[in-house]
C-alpha positions in Angstrom: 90.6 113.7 65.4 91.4 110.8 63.3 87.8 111.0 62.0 87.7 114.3 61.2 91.3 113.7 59.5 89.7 111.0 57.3 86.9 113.0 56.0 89.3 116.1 55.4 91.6 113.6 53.3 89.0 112.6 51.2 87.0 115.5 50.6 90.6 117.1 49.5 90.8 114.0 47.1 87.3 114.5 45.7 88.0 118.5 45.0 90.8 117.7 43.4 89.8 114.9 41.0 86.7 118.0 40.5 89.7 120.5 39.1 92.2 118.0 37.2 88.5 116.3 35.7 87.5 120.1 34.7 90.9 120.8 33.3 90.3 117.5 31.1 87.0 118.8 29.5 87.5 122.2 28.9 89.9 120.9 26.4 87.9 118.1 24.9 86.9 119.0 21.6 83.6 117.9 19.8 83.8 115.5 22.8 80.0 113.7 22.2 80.3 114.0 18.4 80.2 111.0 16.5 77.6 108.0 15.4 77.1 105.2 14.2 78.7 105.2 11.5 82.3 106.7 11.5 85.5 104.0 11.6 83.4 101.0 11.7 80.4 101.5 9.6 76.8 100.5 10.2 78.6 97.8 12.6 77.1 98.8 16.4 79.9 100.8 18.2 78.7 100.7 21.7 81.2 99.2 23.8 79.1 99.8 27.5 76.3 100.4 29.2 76.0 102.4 32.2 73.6 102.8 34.3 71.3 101.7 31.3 73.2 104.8 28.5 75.0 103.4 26.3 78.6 104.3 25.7 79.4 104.9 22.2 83.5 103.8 21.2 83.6 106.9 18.9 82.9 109.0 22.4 85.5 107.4 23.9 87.8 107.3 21.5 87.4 110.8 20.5 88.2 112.3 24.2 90.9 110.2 25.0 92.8 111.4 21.5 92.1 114.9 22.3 93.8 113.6 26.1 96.9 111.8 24.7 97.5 114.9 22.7 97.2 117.3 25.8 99.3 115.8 27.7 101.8 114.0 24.9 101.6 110.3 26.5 104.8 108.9 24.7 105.0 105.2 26.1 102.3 102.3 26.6 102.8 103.0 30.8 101.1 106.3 30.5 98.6 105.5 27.5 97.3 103.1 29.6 96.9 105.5 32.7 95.4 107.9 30.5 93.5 105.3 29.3 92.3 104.7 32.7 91.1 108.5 33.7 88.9 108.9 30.2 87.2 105.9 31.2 86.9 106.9 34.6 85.8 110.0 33.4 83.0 108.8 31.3 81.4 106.5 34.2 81.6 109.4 36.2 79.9 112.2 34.1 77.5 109.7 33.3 76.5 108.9 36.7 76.3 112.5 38.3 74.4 113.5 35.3 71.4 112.0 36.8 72.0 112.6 40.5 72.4 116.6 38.9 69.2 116.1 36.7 67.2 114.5 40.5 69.0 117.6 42.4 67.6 120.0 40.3 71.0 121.3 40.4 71.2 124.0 37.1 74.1 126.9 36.0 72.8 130.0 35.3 74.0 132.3 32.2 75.5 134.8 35.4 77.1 132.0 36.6 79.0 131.3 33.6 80.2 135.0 33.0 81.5 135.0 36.2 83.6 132.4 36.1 84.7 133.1 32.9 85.0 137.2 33.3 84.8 138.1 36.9 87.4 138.8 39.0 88.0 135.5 40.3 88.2 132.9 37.6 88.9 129.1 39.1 92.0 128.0 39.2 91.3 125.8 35.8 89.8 128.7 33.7 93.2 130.8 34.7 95.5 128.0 33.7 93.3 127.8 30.2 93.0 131.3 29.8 96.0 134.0 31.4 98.6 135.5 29.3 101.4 133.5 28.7 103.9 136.3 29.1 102.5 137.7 32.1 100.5 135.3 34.0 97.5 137.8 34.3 94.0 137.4 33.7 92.1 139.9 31.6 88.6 139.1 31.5 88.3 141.8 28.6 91.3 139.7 26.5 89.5 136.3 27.1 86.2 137.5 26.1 87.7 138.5 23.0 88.9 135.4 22.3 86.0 133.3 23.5 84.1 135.4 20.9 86.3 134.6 18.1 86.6 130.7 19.1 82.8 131.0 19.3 82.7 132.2 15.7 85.0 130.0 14.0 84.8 126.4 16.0 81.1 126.7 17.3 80.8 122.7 18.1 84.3 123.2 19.9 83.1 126.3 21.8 79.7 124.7 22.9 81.8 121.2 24.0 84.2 123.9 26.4 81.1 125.7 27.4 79.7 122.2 28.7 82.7 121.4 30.0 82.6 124.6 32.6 78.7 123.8 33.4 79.8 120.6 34.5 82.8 121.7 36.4 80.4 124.2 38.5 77.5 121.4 39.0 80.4 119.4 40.4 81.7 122.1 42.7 78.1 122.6 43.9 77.6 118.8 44.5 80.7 118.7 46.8 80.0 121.7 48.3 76.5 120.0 49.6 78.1 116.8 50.5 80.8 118.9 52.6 78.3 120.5 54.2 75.7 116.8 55.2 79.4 116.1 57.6 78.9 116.5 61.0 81.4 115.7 63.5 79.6 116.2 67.3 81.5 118.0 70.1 81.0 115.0 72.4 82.6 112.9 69.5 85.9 114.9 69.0 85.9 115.0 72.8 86.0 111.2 73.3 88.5 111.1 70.2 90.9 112.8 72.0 90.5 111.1 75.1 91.0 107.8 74.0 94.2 108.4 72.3 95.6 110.0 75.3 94.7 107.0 77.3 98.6 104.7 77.7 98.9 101.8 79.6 101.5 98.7 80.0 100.7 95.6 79.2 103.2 92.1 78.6 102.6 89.0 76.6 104.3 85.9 75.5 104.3 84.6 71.7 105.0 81.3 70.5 106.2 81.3 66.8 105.0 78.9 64.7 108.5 78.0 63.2 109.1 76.4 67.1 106.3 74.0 66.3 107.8 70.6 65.1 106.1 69.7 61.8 105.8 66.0 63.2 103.6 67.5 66.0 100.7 68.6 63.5 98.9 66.2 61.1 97.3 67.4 58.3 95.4 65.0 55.8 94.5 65.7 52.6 90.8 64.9 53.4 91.7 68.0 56.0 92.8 70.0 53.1 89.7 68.9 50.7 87.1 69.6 53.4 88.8 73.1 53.9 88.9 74.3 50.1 85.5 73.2 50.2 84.4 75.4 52.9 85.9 78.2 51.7 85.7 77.9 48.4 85.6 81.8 48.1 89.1 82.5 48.7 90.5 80.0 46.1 87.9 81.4 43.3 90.7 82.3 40.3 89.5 84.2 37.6 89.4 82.5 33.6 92.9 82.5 32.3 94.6 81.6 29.3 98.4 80.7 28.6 99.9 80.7 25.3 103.5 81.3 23.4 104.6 83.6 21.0 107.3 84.3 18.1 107.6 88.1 17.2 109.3 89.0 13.4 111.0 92.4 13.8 109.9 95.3 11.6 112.8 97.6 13.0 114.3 100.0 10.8 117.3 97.6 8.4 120.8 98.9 8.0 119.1 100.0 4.6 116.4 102.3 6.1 119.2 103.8 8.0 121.7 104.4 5.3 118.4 105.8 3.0 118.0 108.4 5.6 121.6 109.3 6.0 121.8 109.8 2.0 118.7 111.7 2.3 119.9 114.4 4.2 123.3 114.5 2.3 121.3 115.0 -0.9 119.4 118.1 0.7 122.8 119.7 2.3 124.2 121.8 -0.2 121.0 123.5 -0.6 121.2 123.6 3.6 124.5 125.3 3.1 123.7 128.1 0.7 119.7 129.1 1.8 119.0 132.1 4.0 115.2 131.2 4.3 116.4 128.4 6.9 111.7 128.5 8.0 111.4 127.7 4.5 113.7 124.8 4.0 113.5 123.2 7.1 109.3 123.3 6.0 109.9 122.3 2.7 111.9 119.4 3.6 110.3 118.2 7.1 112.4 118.2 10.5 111.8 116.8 13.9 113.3 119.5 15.5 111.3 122.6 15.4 113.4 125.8 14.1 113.4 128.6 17.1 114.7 131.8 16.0 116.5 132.2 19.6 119.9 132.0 21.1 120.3 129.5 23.6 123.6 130.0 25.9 126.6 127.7 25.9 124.9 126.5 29.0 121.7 125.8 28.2 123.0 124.1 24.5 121.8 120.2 25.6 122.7 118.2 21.7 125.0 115.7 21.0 128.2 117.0 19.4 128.0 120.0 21.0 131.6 120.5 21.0 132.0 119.8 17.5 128.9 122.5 16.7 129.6 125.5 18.6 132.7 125.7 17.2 131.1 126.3 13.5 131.4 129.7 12.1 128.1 131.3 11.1 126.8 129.6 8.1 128.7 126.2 8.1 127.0 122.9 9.0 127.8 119.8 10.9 126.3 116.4 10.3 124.9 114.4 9.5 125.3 112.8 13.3 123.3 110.4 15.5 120.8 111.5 17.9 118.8 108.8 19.8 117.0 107.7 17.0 117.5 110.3 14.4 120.2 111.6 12.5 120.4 115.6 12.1 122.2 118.3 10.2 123.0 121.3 12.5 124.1 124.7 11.0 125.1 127.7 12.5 122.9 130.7 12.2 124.2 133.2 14.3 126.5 133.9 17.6 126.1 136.5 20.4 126.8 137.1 23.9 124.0 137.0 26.3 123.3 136.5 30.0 121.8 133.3 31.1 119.5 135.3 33.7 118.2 138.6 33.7 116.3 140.5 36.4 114.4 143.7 34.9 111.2 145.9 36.0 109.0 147.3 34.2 105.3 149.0 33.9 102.7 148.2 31.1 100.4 150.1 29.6 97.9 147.9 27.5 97.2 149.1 23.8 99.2 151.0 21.0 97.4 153.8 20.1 98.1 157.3 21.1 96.4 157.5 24.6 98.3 154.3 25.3 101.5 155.7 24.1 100.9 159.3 26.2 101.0 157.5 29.1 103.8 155.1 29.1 105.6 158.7 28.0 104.3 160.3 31.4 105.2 156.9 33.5 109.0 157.4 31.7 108.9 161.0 32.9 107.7 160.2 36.6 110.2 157.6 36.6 113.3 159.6 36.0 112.3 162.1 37.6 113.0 159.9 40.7 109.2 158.6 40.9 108.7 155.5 43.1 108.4 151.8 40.8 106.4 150.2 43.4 104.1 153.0 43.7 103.7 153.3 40.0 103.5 148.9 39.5 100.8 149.2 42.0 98.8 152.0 40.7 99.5 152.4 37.3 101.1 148.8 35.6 98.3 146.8 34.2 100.3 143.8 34.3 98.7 142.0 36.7 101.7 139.8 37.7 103.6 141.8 38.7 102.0 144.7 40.1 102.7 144.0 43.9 106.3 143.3 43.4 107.8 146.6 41.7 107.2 145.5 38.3 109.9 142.9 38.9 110.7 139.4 37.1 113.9 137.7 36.7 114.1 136.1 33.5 116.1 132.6 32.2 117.4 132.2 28.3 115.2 129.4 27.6 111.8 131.5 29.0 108.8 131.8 26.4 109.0 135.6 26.0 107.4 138.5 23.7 110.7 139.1 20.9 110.9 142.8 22.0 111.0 142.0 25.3 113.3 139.4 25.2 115.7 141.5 23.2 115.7 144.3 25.4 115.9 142.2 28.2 118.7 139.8 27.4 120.4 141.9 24.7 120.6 145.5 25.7 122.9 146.4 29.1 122.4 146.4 32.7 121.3 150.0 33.7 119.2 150.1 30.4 115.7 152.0 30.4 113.6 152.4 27.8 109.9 152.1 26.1 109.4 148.7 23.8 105.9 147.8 22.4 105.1 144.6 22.5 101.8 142.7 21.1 100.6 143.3 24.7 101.4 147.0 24.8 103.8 149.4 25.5 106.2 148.8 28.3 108.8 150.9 29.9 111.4 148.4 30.9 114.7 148.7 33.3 117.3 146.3 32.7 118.1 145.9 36.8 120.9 142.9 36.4 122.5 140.5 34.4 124.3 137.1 35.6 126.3 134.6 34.1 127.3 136.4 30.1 128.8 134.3 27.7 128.3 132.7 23.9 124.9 132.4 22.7 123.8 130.5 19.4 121.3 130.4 17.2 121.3 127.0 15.2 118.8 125.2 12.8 118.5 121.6 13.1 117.0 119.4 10.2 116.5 116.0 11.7 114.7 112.8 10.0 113.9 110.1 12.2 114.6 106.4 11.9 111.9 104.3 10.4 110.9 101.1 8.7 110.6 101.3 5.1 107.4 99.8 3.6 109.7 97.1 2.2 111.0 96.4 5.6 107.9 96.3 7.1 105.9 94.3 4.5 108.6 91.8 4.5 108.3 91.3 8.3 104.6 91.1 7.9 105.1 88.4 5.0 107.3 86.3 7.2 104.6 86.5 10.2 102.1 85.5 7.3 103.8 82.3 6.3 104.8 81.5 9.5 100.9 81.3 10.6 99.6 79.6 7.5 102.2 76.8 8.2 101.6 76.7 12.1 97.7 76.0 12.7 98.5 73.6 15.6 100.6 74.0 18.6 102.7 70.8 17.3 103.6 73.0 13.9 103.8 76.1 15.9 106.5 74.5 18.3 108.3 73.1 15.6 108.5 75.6 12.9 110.0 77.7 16.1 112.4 75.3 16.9 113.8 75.0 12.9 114.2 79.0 12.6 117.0 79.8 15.1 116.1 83.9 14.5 112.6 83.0 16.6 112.1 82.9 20.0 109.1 81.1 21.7 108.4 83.4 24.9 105.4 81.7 26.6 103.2 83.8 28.8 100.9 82.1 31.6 98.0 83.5 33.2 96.2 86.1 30.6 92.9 87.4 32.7 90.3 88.8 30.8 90.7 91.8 31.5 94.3 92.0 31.6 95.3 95.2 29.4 99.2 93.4 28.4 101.0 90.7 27.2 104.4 90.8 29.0 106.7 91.5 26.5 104.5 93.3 23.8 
């Protein structure tokens, strides 16, 4: 079975490098725009060739952008991963294009509507495409947004489009490599056999370390001859060593104390506006405003003890936070639960049909009507319908306003119609767990950062230390006069090594 085992593991492997590579390109943008001109000019910008195509930089560059900004890479560990997969993903698409093209292999217009409005979407079209809120997956919603995508980014649309053609001329490629394995009767048979065979056996070992060193003699004509036969094993790859002095361009007690004043200039004005969107816009933050109250619990800032204390209105700051500093005012206080379980039955649209039926749903309902039976054959919320209607709820979930207020803000026991952009809903509040203080606070936060003075002046001293050190002799000792340098050497730089240890 080990065999069959094997082949399992790695078809697994293969469908899901299929979905996460999918996922990747239905998100590219634009992903084979480009020239070649763009950043470099009429200089050439291919970087590869494979399989006799040439891979334009601009190609590359372009996708693994629209990568780093899907999945927010924020250190060199993970650029460099991500890195990794574009390129993979490049060789790859390249390749199969031409097995595809020799296959015949071709995705039909039916095709396409099907995966993208049939019942069954795959798993990365859902992901792309379902409802935020709810989860569910309304072919009639996505087509209208498809449409409108269509209209207004047409290179973007046709580069997603792509993106799914691929996905299904990959599926279909598996699918026929899945179904070439064959795995005999007789073989599985024998398989099994043989690792139910046991049997006892005893040996003897003689470490090496017992061996006296005086016993063996080893020239070095013996050493010679071997290298030279095996010359293959002590093949090292081209390397360079060299050493290094770095100049900081960190931020100087200056750029920090300019930031500080900054917000200090801007806090009265902080203190008296009611537009808090407005400001924070005007004036750039890090920290996005959200016009929701987060629970005593769920408050993660520094200071918090010194903020939640603030009567509505006041601010705090401005304080330290990693490597920002930040001005917090309070915009509001409530009490709130930190979870909520509730029920409820949508019906999709606002107009008057919409609305007479959410009415006849309320009237079923308190009439003593069953919730399952009505979430099962009446709610068009998709998510939900083969559990009662039911979804328990945390402070910090991404909700529709109404429904979060109702939810969160009205009482346990509470029933009631809300409209939503989604619909109307009627909505039970079922429970309520762990009430307390709530706030609603605006941060304006400015990060920490080099000045151009600071940096050009670390970028002058890295000048002048170069001009004066075009030989290793001046390089060591205009290191050794400047105690503020350090020389880090670094041995061994391959190729096609992608760091220098300490950079």
């Amino acid at each position: 079975m080990s065999i069959i085992q094997r082949i399992r593991d790695r078809a697994a492997w293969l469908i899901f490098g299929a979905i996460a590579l999918a996922m990747i390109g239905f998100i590219v943008t634009d992903a084979f725009q480009g020239g070649g001109g763009g950043w470099f000019g009429s200089q050439p910008t291919t970087v590869a060739k494979i399989n006799g195509e040439k891979i334009d930089y601009t190609v590359y560059q372009t996708r693994l952008a629209e990568a780093e900004e899907r999945y927010r890479t924020t250190n060199d560990a993970e650029r460099e991963m991500m890195q990794n997969q574009v390129w993979s993903q490049l060789v790859e698409e390249t390749l199969l294009k031409d097995v595809f093209a020799d296959l015949g292999f071709f995705v039909s217009d039916k095709e396409v509507n099907d995966m993208l409005y049939g019942p069954n979407p795959p798993d990365f079209i859902r992901q792309q495409l379902a409802n935020p809120q709810t989860g569910e997956y309304d072919p009639n919603a996505v087509y209208q947004r498809l449409e409108q995508f269509k209209r207004e980014q047409p290179q973007q649309f046709n580069a997603a489009m792509q993106g799914i053609i691929y996905m299904r001329m990959r599926q279909k490629y598996l699918a026929l490599l899945e179904n070439t394995v064959y795995v005999p009767k007789w073989l599985v048979e024998k398989a099994n056999a043989d690792n139910s065979i046991m049997t006892n056996a005893s040996y003897v070992a003689v470490p090496y370390y017992t061996i006296p060193d005086s016993a063996v003699k080893v020239t070095d004509e013996d050493v010679k001859d071997y290298i030279n036969k095996h010359k293959a094993q002590f093949k090292q790859e081209e390397s360079r060593s060299i050493a290094y002095v770095s100049f900081s361009g960190a931020p100087s007690a200056k750029d920090t104390a300019d930031v500080v004043q900054t917000l200090l200039n801007v806090k009265p004005e902080f203190d008296t506006t009611r537009d808090q969107v407005g400001f924070l816009a005007r004036n750039g933050t890090e920290t996005e405003y959200s016009d929701k109250f987060v629970t005593a619990v769920a408050l993660q800032v520094p200071f918090k003890d010194s903020i939640t204390p603030l009567p509505e209105g006041r601010i705090f700051g401005p304080y330290l936070d990693a490597n920002t500093y930040v001005l917090a005012k309070m915009i509001a206080k409530r009490t709130m639960p930190d979870t909520v379980k509730v029920r409820h039955i949508l019906i999709k649209g606002t107009d008057s049909v919409a609305k007479a039926r959410i009415d006849s749903v309320k009237r079923v309902l308190e009439s003593g009507g069953d919730w399952k039976i009505m979430a099962a054959t009446v709610s068009e919320d998709e998510g939900s319908k083969n559990t009662g209607g039911e979804y328990t709820f945390n402070s910090i979930d991404n909700l529709a306003p109404e429904f979060y207020e109702a939810a969160f803000f009205g009482n346990k026991g509470d029933k009631k119609i809300i409209t939503t952009q989604f619909g109307y809903h009627y909505i039970e509040v079922m429970d309520q767990k762990k009430i307390g203080p709530a706030y609603k606070v605006a941060y304006l936060s400015k990060p920490i950062i080099a000045s151009t003075t600071t940096t050009d002046g670390a970028s002058g001293l890295a000048s002048q230390f170069s001009g004066q050190s075009r030989t290793l002799k001046a390089f060591d000792d205009n290191a050794a006069k400047n105690p503020s340098l350090q020389k880090i050497p670094v041995d061994n730089i391959s190729p096609s090594g992608s760091e220098i240890p300490g950079l």
